[in-house]
Each structure stands twice: as structure tokens, then as C-alpha cells.
N, CA, C and O atoms as a DFTB+ gen file, in Angstrom:
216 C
 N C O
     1  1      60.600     135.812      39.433
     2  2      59.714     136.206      40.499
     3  2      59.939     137.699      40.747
     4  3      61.058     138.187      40.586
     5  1      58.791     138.496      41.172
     6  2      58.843     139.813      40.942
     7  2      58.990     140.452      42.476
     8  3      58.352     139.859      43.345
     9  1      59.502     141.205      42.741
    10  2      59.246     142.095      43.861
    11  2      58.224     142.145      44.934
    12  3      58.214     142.124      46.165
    13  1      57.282     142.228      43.868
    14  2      55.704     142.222      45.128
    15  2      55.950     140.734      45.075
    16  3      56.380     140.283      46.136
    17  1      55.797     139.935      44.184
    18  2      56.278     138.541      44.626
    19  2      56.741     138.092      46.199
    20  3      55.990     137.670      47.079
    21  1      57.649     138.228      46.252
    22  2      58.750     138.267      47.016
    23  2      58.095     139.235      48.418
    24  3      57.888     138.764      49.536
    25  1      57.960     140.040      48.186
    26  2      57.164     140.785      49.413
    27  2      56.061     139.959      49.952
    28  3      56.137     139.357      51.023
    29  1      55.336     139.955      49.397
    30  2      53.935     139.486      49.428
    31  2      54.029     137.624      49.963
    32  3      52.991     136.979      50.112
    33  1      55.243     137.081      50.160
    34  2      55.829     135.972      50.434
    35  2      56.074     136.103      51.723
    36  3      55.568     135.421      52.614
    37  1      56.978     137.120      51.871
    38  2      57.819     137.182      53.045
    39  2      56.742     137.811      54.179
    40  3      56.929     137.640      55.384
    41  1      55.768     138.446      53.728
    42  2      54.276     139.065      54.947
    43  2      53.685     137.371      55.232
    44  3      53.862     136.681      56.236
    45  1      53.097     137.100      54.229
    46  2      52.795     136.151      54.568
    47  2      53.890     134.755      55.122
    48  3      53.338     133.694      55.415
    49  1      54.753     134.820      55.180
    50  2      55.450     133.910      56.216
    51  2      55.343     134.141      57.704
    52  3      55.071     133.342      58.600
    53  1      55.662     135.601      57.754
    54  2      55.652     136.461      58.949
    55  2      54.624     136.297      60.205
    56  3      54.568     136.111      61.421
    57  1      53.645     136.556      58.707
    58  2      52.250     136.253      59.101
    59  2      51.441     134.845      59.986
    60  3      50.684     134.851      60.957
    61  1      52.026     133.656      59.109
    62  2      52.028     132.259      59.816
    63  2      52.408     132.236      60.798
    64  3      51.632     131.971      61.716
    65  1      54.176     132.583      61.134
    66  2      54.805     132.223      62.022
    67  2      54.464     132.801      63.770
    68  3      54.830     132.163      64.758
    69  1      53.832     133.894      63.817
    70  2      53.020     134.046      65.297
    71  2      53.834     135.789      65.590
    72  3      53.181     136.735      66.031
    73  1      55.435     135.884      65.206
    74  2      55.717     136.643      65.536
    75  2      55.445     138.048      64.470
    76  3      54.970     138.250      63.352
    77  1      56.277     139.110      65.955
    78  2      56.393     140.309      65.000
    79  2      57.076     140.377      64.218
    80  3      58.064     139.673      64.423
    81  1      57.104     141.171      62.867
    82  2      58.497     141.209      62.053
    83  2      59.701     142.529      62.643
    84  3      59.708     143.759      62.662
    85  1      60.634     141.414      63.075
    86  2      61.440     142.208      63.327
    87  2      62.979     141.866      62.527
    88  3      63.160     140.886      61.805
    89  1      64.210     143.122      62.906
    90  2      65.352     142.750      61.922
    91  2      66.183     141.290      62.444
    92  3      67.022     140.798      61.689
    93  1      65.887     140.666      63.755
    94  2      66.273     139.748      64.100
    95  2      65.861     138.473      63.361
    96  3      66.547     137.456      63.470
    97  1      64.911     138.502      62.718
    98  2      64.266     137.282      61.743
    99  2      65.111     137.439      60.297
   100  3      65.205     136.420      59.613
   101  1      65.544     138.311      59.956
   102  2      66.075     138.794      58.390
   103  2      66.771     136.904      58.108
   104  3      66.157     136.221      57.287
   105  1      67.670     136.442      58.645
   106  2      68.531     135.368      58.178
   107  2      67.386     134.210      58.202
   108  3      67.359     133.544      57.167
   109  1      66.548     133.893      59.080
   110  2      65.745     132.770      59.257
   111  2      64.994     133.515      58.052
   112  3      65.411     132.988      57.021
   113  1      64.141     134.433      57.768
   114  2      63.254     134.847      56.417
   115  2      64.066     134.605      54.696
   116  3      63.477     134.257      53.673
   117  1      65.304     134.871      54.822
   118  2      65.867     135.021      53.580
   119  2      66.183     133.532      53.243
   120  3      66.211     133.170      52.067
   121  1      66.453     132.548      54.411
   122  2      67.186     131.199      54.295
   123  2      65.691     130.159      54.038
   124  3      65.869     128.960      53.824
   125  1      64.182     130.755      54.084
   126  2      63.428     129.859      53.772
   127  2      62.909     130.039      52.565
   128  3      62.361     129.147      51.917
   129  1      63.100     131.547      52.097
   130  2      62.496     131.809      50.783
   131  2      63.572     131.445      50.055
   132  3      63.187     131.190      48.914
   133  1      64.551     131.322      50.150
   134  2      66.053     130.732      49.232
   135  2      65.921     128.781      48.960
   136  3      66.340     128.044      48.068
   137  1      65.163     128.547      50.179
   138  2      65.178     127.220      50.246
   139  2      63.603     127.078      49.127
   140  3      63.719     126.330      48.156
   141  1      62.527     127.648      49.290
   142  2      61.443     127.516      48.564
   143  2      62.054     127.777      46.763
   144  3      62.138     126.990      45.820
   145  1      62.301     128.864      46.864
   146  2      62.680     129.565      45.414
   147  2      64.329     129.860      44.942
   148  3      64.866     130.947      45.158
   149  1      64.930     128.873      44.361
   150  2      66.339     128.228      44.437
   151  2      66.535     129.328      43.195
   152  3      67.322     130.258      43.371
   153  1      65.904     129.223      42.105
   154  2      66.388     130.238      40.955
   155  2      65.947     131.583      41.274
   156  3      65.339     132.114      40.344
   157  1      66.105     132.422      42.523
   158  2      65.699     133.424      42.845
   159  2      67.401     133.669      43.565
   160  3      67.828     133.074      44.554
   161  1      68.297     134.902      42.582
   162  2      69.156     134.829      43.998
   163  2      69.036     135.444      45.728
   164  3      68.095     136.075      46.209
   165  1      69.596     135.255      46.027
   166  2      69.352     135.257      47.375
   167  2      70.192     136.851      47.558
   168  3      69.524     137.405      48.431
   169  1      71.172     137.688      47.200
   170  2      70.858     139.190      47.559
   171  2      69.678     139.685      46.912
   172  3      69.190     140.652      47.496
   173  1      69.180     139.374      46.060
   174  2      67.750     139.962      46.118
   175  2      66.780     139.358      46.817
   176  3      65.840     140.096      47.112
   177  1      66.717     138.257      47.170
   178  2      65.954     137.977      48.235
   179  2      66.414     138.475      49.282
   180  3      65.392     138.990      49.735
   181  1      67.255     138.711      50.040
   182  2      67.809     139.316      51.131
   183  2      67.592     140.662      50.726
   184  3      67.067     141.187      51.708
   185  1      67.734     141.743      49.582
   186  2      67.397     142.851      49.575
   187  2      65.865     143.340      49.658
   188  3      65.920     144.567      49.572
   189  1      64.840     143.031      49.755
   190  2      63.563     142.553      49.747
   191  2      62.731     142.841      51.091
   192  3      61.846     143.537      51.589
   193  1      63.753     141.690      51.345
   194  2      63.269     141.020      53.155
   195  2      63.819     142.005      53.748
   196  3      63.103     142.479      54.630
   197  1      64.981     142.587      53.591
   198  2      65.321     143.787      54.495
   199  2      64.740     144.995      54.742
   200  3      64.550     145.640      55.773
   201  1      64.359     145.267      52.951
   202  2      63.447     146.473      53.149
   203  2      61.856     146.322      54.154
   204  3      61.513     147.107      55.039
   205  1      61.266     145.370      53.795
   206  2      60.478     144.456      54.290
   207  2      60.322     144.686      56.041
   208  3      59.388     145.270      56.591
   209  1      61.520     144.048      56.719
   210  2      61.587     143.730      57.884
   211  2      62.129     144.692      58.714
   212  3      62.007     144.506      59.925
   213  1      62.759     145.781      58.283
   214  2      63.859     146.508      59.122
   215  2      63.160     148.122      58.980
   216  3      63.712     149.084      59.514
């Protein structure tokens, strides 16, 4: 899974969920895309979402 992948995931979660993206969501964002996409590791999913969110 690619970068914009992964971006383009994490807006659109953001997006569903009602709120703003803020750095307080980073652990709830990284722990659902880890749970969706298991062969994705999770510091790059966490590196992603951070740039992403923060």
C-alpha cells in the first residue's frame, strides 16, 4: 500500500468520523488503519497519519 494510499485513507476516516483532524486522534487513526491493513507496518502507518494530522 502506497503513501497516497494511506493518506487518502486516513482523510477519509477523518472525514466519516464528524470531527476535526487533530494530533489528539493520531493513536485512535493509526490503531484502525493497523486493524484494517495488518501487512502494512504500523510506523509507517503512524508516520503517515502524523504527517497527515499534526
Amino acid at each position: 500500500m502506497s503513501d497516497i494510499q494511506l493518506k487518502s485513507e486516513i482523510e477519509s476516516l477523518v472525514k466519516t468520523s464528524g470531527y476535526e483532524p487533530s494530533k489528539a486522534m493520531l493513536c485512535s487513526v493509526v490503531r484502525v488503519i493497523t486493524m484494517r491493513h495488518r501487512d502494512v507496518s504500523q510506523k509507517r502507518i503512524f508516520a503517515v497519519a502524523k504527517e497527515k494530522l499534526c
